[in-house]
C-alpha positions in Angstrom: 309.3 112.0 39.7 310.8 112.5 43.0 309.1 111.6 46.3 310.3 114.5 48.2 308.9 117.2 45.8 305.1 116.0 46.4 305.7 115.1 50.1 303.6 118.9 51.3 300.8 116.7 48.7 301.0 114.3 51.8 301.8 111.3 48.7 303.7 108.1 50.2 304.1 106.5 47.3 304.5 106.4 43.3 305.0 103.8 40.9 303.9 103.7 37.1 302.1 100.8 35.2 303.4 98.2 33.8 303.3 100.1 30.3 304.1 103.6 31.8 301.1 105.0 30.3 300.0 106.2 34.1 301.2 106.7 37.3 300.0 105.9 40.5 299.7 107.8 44.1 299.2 106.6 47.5 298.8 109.4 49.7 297.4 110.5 53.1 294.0 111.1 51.2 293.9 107.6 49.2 294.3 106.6 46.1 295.4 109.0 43.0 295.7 107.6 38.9 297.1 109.9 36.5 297.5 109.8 32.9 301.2 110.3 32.1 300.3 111.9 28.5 297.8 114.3 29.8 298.4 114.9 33.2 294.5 114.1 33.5 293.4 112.6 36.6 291.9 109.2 35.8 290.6 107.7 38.7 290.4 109.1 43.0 289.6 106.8 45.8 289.2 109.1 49.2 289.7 106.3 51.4 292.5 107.5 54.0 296.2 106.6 54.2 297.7 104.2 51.4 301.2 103.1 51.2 301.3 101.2 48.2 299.4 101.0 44.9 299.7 98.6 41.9 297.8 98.9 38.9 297.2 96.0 35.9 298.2 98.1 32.6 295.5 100.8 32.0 292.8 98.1 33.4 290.6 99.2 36.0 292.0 96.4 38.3 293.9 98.0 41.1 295.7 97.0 44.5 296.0 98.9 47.2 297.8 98.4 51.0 296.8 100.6 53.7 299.4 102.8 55.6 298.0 101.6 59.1 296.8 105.0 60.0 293.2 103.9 60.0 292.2 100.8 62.0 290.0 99.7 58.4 293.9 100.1 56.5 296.3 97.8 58.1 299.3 97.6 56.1 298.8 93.3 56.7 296.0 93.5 53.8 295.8 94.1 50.3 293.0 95.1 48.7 292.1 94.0 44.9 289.0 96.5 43.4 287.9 96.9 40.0 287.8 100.9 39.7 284.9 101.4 37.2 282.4 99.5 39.5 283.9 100.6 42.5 283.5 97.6 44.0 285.8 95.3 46.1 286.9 92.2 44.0 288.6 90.5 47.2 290.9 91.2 50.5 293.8 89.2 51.1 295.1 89.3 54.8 298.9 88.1 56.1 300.5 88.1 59.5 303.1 90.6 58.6 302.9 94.1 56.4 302.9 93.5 52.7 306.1 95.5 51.6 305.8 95.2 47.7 303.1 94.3 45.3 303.6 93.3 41.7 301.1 91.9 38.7 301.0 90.8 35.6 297.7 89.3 32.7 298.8 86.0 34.4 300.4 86.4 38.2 299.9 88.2 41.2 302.9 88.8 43.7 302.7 90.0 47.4 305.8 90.3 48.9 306.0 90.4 53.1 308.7 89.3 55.8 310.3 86.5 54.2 307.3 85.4 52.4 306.5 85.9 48.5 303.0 84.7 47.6 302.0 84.1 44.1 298.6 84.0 43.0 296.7 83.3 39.8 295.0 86.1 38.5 292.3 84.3 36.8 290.7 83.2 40.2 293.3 85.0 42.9 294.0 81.3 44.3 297.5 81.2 46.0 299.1 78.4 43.7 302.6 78.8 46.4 304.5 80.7 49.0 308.1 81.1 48.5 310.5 81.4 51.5 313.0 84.5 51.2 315.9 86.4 52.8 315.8 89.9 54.9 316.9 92.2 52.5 318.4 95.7 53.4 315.3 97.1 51.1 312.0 95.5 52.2 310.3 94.1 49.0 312.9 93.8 47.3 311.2 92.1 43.9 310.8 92.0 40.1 307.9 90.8 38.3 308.0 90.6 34.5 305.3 93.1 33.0 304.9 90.2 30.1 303.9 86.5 30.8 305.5 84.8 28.7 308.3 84.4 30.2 306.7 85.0 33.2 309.5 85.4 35.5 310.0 86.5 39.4 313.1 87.9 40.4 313.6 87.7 44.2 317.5 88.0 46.8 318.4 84.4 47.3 320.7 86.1 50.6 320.7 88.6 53.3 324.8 88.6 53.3 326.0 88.1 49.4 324.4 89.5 46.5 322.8 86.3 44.9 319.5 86.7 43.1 317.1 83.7 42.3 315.1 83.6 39.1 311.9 81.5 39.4 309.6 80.5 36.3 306.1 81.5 37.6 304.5 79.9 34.2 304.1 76.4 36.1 302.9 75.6 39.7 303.3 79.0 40.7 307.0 78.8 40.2 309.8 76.4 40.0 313.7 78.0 40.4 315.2 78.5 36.9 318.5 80.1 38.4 320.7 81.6 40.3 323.3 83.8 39.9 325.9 85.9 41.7 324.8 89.3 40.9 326.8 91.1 43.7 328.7 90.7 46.7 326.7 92.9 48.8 323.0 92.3 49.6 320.9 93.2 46.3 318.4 95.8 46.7 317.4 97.3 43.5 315.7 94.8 40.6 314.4 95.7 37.2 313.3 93.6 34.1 313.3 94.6 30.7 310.0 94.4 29.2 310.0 91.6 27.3 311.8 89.5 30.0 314.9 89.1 28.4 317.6 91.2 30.6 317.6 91.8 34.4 319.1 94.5 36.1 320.6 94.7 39.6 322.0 96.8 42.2 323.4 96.0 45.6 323.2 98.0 48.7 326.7 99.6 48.2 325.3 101.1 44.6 328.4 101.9 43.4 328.0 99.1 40.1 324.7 98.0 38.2 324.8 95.1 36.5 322.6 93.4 33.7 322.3 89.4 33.0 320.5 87.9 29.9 318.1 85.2 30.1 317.4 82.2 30.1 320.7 81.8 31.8 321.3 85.1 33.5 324.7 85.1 32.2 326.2 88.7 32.4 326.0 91.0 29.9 326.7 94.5 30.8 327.6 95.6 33.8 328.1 100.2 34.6 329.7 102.3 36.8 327.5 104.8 39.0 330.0 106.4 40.9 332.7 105.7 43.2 330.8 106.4 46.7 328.5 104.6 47.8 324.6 105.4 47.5 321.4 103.5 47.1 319.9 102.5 44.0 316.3 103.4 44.2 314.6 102.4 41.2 316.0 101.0 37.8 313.9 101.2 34.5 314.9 99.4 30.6 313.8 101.7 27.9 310.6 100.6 25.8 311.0 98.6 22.6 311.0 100.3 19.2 314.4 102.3 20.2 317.1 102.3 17.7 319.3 102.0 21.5 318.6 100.2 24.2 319.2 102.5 27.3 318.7 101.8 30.9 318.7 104.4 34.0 318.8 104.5 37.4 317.8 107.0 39.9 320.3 106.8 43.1 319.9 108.7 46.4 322.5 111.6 45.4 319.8 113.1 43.5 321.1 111.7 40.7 319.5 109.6 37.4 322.3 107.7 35.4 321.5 106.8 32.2 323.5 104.0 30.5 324.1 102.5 26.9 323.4 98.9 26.5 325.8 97.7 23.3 325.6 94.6 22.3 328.1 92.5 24.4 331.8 91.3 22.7 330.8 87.4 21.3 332.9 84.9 23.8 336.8 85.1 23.2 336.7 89.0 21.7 338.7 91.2 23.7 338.1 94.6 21.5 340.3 96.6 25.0 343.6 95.6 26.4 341.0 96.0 29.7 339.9 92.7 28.8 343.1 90.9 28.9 344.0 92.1 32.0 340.7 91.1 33.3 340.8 88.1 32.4 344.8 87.3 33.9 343.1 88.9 37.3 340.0 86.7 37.2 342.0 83.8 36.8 343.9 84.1 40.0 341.4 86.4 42.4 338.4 84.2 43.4 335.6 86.6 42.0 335.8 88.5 39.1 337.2 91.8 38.7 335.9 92.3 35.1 334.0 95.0 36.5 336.5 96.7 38.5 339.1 97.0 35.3 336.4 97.8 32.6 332.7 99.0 33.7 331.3 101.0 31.6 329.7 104.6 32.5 326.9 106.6 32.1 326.2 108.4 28.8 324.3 110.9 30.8 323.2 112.4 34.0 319.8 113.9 35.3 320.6 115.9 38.5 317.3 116.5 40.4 315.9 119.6 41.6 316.1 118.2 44.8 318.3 115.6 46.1 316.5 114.5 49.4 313.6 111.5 49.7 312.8 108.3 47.1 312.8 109.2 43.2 311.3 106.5 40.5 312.4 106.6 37.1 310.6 104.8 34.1 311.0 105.8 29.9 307.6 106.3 28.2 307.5 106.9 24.4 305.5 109.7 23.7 303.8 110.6 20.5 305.5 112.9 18.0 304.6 116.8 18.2 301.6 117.7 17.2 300.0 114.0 16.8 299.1 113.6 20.7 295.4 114.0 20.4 295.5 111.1 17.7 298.0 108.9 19.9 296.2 109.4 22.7 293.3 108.0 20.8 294.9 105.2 18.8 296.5 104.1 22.5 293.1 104.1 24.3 291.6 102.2 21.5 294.5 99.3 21.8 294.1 99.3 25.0 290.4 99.5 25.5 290.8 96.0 23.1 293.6 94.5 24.8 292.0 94.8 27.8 288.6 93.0 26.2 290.3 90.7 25.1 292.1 89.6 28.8 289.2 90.4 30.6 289.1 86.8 32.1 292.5 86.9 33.2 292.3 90.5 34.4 288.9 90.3 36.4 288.8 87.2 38.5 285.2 88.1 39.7 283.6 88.4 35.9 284.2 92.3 35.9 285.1 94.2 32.6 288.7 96.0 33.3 288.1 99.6 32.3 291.0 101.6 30.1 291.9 104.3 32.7 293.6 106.0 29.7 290.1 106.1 27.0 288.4 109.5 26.3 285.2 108.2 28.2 287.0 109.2 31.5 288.4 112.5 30.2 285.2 114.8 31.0 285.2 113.1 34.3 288.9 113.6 34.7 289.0 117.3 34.1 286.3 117.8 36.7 288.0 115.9 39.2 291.5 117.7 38.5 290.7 120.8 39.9 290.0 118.9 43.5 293.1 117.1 43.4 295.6 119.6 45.6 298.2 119.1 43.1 298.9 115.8 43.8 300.6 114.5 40.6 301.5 117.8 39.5 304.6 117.8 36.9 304.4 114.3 35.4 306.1 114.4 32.0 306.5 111.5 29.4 310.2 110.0 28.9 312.6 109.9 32.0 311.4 111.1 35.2 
């Protein structure tokens, strides 16, 4: 979904769930929670101006950062509310704007000037603050959607492209690694959603390139294109894929979508590329694999328009002419999942609510028709 396309809506921001099963809007109105399947609106908060918005899965636990338009919505607190009682679950102030926002069942992560706070979701105690660099992208962060591993990826430098890994599972996180990612300040991070692969860009955009954990050795690394441009948002594709894709939307108006083979075992060369990357590595101080052999894109999306901020994310929807029973089936798993975390997910005792079951349809459809087309256009798959 691109930015520019709802900015007449007034919308200031958009990001899906952790499962892409909604998508959220911060707009000049408030808060707006759509169901990516149905378009249905799930949940509206008319509160005023909000500049970011994270949700917890399909859970009615939701965070939300005022756009500092409103004396009540600085952009120096974050709000954590559990949508079906409409009730404030707690505020949590800093000195500086919060630039980024992130949760998982396990960890919260608030992101401002050279501060990352981790919290534990069962009680929203901080369990540590971690010191970080300027980055050319405020809030420059990856959370992993799962929690086990429950892993933080954060720039470890505001002049090279080093990104530290920390393990958020103990003491609210302890460095597992770092790695060279880039030689230009990173901007862009994704993780897969099991944890296993990272993906990074750099402010010069021009190569995206994907480590494997635990290590986060790399594995893959693609060419965008050969001018510069910025990577805005990076997304794996779900599980259950016979292919493993990744895609990145980049500020030409552009989403690159890329393969993700299985990389050559140590020692294979399978392209006389690899030779000669390997006689150039050995006597050129970085490597130059990438500039010899980077793969490129298998496809490209071109916008309809190429100004403002797109996100991407891939959503697997159900086959034609079985929606009405996915739909079900998924708000049923996920009315139990989210029983069944309710401790982790509700630190004040209060049931998360599955923004995605039938019981908010009625409500949804009614609502809908107030909306001013925020949201308008959402679509399953690649956006």
């Amino acid at each position: 979904m691109a930015l520019s396309s709802c900015i007449k809506s007034g919308v200031l921001f958009v990001a899906f769930n952790q499962d892409c099963t909604c998508v959220a809007l911060g707009s000049q109105q408030g808060v707006h929670i759509y169901n990516v399947h149905t378009h249905k609106l799930c949940y509206r908060y008319t509160i005023g101006a909000v500049s970011i918005v994270e949700m917890l899965f399909c859970t009615s636990l939701v965070g939300y950062v005022g756009a500092g338009e409103q004396p009540a919505l600085t952009p120096r607190k974050l709000t954590i509310m559990n949508t079906s009682a409409s009730r404030t679950i707690q505020e949590l102030s800093y000195p500086t704007s919060v630039l980024a926002v992130r949760m998982n069942r396990q960890r919260l992560v608030v992101v401002t000037a050279k501060r990352a706070h981790v919290y534990g979701m069962h009680n929203l105690a901080c369990l540590r603050v971690i010191d970080t660099e300027d980055s050319p992208a405020g809030g420059c962060c990856a959370l992993t959607a799962c929690h086990e591993p429950n892993l933080l990826a954060l720039p470890a430098s505001a002049s090279s492209g080093a990104v530290r890994i920390y393990d958020l599972a103990q003491d609210g996180g302890n460095v597992l690694s770092e790695v060279r990612a880039h030689q230009t300040p990173v901007v862009t991070l994704a993780w897969s959603s099991d944890g296993a692969l990272l993906a990074t860009a750099s402010a010069k955009g021009t190569v995206i390139r994907v480590h494997r954990m635990p290590g986060a050795a790399r594995s893959h690394s693609f060419r965008r294109g050969a001018t510069s441009a910025a990577i805005q948002s990076m997304a794996f594709s779900a599980p259950g894929l016979p292919v493993q894709l990744l895609v990145a939307a980049s500020s030409h108006g552009t989403v690159h979508v890329f393969r993700l083979q299985d990389p050559e075992p140590p020692g294979v060369s399978s392209r006389p590329a690899s030779a000669a990357a390997g006689l150039l590595s050995a006597v050129v101080r970085y490597s130059v694999g990438d500039m010899v052999e980077p793969a490129r894109n298998i496809a490209t999306i071109r916008l309809p328009q190429s100004v403002g901020a797109a996100t991407c994310a891939f959503r697997m929807g159900p086959p034609p002419g079985q929606e009405a029973a996915a739909e079900a089936g998924a708000a049923a798993a996920a009315a139990g999942e989210a029983a069944a975390a309710a401790a982790a997910a509700a630190p004040s005792g209060l049931q998360p609510r599955d923004l995605t079951s039938s019981s908010t349809a009625a409500a949804a459809a009614a609502m809908a028709a107030t909306a001013g087309g925020v949201g308008a256009g959402i679509t399953p798959g690649v956006a």
